[in-house]
N, C-alpha and C positions, 0 to 999 in steps of 0.2 A: 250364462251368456253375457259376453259383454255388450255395454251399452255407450256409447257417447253422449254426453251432454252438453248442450249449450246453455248459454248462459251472459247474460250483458246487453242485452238487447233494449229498445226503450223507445221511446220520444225524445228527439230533440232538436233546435232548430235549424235552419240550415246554416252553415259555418261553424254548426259542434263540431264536436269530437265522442267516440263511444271505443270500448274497448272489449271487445267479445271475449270469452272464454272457453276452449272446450277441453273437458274432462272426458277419462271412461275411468266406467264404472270397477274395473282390476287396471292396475298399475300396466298398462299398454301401451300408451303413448309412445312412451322412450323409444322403440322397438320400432316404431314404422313412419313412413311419411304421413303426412296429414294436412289434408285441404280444404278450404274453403270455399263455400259456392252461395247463389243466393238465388233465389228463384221470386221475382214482382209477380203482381195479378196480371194474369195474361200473358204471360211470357215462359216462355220456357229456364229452368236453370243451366245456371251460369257461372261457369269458374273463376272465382277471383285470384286465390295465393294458394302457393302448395309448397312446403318446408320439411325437407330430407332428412331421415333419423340418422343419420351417420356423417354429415361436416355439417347440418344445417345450413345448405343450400337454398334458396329461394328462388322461383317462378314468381309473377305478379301477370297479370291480365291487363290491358294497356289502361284501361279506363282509373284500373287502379294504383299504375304507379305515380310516385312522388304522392299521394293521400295516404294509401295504405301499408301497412306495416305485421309482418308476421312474423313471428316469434315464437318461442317454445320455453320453458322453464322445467327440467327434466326433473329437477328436485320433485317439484310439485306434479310432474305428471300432466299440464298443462300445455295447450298453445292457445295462442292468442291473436286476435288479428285487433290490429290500435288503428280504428279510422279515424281521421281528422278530413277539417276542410268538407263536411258533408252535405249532401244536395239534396234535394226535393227526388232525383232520380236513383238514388241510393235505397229509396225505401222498398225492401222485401223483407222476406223469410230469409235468414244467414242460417245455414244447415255448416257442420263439418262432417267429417269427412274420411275413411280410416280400408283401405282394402284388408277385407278379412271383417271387417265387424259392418261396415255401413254406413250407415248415415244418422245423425243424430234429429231429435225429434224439431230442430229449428229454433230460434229468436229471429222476434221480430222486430223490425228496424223501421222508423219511422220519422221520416224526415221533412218537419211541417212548421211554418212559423204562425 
């Protein structure tokens, strides 16, 4: 069964920068769109970036354009969301994201000084 993982998650203070990672666990990626989303305590989740396996196209969710950046490295099997500029209201669970496999188990983002 494939798996998505995340990965990059952390502490850090407001006006960092953090660079997610998600992986699956069979070389998959390549093959499908893949999105990001983040769900805070109390809130419902929430779609951030979503990038096309076939021109890499990108979507962005208003909050996150001009901060966030997504990305894909097919060698590697990888996409990546590269946040910068980050807030205090940035901080959730980053899950990604794969039709056909699901949801990956989360990183958590924490954005505190």
């Amino acid at each position: 069964q494939v798996q998505l993982v995340e990965s990059g998650g952390g502490l850090v203070q407001p006006g960092g920068s953090l660079r997610l990672s998600c992986t699956a666990s069979s070389g998959t990626l390549n093959y499908w769109a893949v999105g990001w989303f983040r769900q805070a305590p109390g809130k419902e989740r929430e779609g951030i970036s979503c990038i096309s396996s076939s021109d890499g196209s990108t979507n962005y969710a208003d909050f996150a354009k001009g901060r966030f950046t997504i990305s894909r490295d097919n060698a590697k099997d990888t996409v990546y969301l590269q946040m910068n500029d980050l807030k205090p209201e940035d901080t959730a669970v980053y899950y990604c994201y794969m039709a056909g496999v699901g949801w990956g188990q989360g990183t958590q983002v924490t954005v505190s000084s």
